[in-house]
Each structure stands twice: as C-alpha cells, then as structure tokens.
N, C-alpha and C positions, 0 to 999 in steps of 0.2 A: 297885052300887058301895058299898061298907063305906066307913062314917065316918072312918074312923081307919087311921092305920099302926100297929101294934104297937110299932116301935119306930123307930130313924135306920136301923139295919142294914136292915130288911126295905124302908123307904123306898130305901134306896139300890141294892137292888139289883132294884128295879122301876125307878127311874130308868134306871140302865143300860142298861136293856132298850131303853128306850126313845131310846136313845144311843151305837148300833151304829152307826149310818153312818159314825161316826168312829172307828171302831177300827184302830188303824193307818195312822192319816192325819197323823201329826206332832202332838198335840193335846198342851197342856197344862190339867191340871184347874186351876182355882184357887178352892180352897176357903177359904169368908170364916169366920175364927176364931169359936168354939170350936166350935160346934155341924154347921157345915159340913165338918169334918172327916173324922167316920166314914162320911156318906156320898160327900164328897170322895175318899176311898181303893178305895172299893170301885168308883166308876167310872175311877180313872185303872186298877185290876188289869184289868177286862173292857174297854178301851182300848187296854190295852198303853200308857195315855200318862204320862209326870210329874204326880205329884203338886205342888203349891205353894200357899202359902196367900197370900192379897191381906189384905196389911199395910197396909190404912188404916183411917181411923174417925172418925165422923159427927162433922160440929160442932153440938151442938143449940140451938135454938134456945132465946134465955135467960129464957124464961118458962114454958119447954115443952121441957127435956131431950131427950125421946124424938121430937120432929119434928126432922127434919134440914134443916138450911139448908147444907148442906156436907160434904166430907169433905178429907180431910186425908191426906196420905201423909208417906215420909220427907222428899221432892222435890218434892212437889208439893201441888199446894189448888186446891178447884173450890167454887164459890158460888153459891147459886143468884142470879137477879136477876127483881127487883134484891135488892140486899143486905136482909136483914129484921131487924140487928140492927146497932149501934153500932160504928164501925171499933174502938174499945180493947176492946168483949168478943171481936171477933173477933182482933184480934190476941193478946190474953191465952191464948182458946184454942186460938189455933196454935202458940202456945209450948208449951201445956200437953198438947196432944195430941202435940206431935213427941216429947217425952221420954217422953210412956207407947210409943210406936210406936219408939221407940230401943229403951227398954229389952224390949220384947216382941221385934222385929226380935235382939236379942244372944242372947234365949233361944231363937226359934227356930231359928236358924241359928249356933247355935253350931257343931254338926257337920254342917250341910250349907250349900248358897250357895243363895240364889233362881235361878230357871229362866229362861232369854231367851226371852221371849215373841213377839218380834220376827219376824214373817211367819208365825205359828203360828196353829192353829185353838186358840180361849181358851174353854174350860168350867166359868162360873162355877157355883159351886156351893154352895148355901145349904140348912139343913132346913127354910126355909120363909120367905115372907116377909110382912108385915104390910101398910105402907104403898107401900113400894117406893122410897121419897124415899132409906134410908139405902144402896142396891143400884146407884141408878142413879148417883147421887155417884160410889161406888167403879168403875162402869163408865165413866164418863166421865176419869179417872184412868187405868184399866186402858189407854184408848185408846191413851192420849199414848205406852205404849210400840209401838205399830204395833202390834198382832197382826193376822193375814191376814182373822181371821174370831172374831164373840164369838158365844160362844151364852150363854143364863143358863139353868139348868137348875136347877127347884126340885121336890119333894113336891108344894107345898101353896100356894097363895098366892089372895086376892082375884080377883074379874076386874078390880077397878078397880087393883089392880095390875099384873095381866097387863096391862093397856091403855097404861099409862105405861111399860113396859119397850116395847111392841110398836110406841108412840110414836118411840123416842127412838133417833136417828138414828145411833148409838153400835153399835146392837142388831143383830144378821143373826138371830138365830131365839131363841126363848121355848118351850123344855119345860118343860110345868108339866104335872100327873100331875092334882090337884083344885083346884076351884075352885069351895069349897062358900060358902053364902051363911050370912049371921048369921056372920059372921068374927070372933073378940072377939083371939084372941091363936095363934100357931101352936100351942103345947104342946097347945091343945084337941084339936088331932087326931093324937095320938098317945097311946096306951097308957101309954107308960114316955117320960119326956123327963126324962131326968137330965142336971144341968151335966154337963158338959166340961170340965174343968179346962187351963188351957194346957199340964201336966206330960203329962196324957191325949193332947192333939192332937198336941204335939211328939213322944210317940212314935209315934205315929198315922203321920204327917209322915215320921220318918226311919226306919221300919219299914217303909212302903211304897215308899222307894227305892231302899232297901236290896235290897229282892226284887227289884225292879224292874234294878239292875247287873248 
C-alpha cells in the first residue's frame, strides 16, 4: 500500500469504490466544508446520491483551539461532558460560531436549499481526519435530524480515531481506506493538498446537483 494519495480526486474515487453497496439506495453525501468537498462530489456521481455539505463547526476549547469540546450548528449545540470550559466562553462562542455558520449557510445556499436527511442512508464525508473529537460533534448533530442510517467515510484517519467513531453509538459503519501510524496531520498523506476555497466548494456543491437534475 503507497503512503499517500496523490491528491482528494484520486482519494475520492477510491473511496467510492469502496461505497457501492449504496448506490442507489436513497443516500445523501454530506460533505464537512472545504476540503471534504471534492471528494464529497465524486461519491454522491458513482451513488447516484445528493450532494450536501454539514454546516457546523467545532467549539474549541479555550486554551487549545484545535481540541474540540463541541460543535455548533444553525439549530443546534452538542457538548461534550462534562463541560471543560467556562458557561460565558461557551456562550460567547455560540454566538460567534452561529454568525460565521449564518453567513457561510447564505453563501452556500444561495442557489440551492439543503437536503432532508430524514430516513435517508447519511454519507459523511471528510479528506481525512485527525482526532475525531471535531467529526463526531458534527455526527451527533447530523443525528437529531433522523437519518435511517450514518456511515463516515474517510481517505485517511488514525486507528485511535477509527475507534472513537466505531465507539460512538451515533455510528452504523466506518470506511476508512488508511490507517497509517506516526499520524502528525492529514496533508501528510497526500501529494498535493491545496486549500479549498468556499467559492471552490460552492461550485463543487451546485455543479454536482445540477448534473445530478
């Protein structure tokens, strides 16, 4: 097995492969912004299923940015417990998170509406994940809309990752492609890992439903 993807494309559509039993079973992708996008698109086309991207985003914790004690949606807020941070930073960043998640929520959907997830088979889809603290937030959020059935489907992740998703009672199946050790950050295993731009994913977004009509 090679160390690396080349790039999210050739990630993505080895994932796919790997993501056939649901082709044509009422599935929606939902691709977590920016980076999950390109290969968000290329498994809802080999699917046949909707694209959509899961508009939340991690509360960090306030000594430690990038650990997530939380995530935050338009409607909703999950925490972990117990709480590991001060009720007024939490509330200051629930403020501050719902206006970026506003104004991100008007630019993605300016020309299309989100997907009803609602008794659907749910295909999260990330290019890779680290900890896993900022994925399962956004899956236990994803719940509260019912979908029938979540899978997370990633490249690239830890095992001590995989284990916390394969944990976590939210979870019905865990595609993960590698699960190389000495894990420092995802970009290491890939060739080419360029931002994403939100301009990039939104047409990413309304290009693949477009086809998809």
């Amino acid at each position: 097995m090679k160390n690396t993807f080349k790039n999210r494309t050739e990630a993505g559509f080895q994932l796919a492969e790997k993501l056939l039993q649901f082709k044509d079973k009422d599935a929606v992708v939902l691709a977590i912004p920016r980076g999950g996008l390109p290969l968000g698109a290329i498994v809802a086309k080999k699917l046949n299923a909707a694209l959509d991207v899961a508009l939340t985003k991690k509360i960090g914790h306030p000594y430690n940015k990038e650990y997530a004690i939380g995530a935050i949606s338009s409607d909703s807020r999950i925490l972990s417990t117990p709480i590991e941070a001060p009720k007024e930073y939490i509330e200051e960043e629930t403020k501050r998170i719902r206006e970026v998640l506003t104004q991100r929520r008007n630019q993605y959907y300016k020309n299309t509406q989100p997907q009803d997830i609602k008794n659907k088979i749910v295909i999260i889809v990330d290019d890779g994940i680290a900890t896993g603290n900022t994925i399962l937030a956004t899956i236990a959020l994803v719940s509260k809309m019912s979908p029938a059935h979540i899978v997370v489907a990633i490249p690239v992740a830890p095992q001590s990752a995989i284990e916390k998703l394969q944990n976590s009672t939210y979870v019905n199946e865990v595609v993960c492609l590698q699960t190389p050790n000495n894990f420092r950050a995802v970009g290491q295993f890939y060739d080419e890992f360029y931002t994403v731009t939100d301009q990039k994913a939104i047409r990413i977004l309304e290009e693949c439903n477009q086809n998809a009509a």
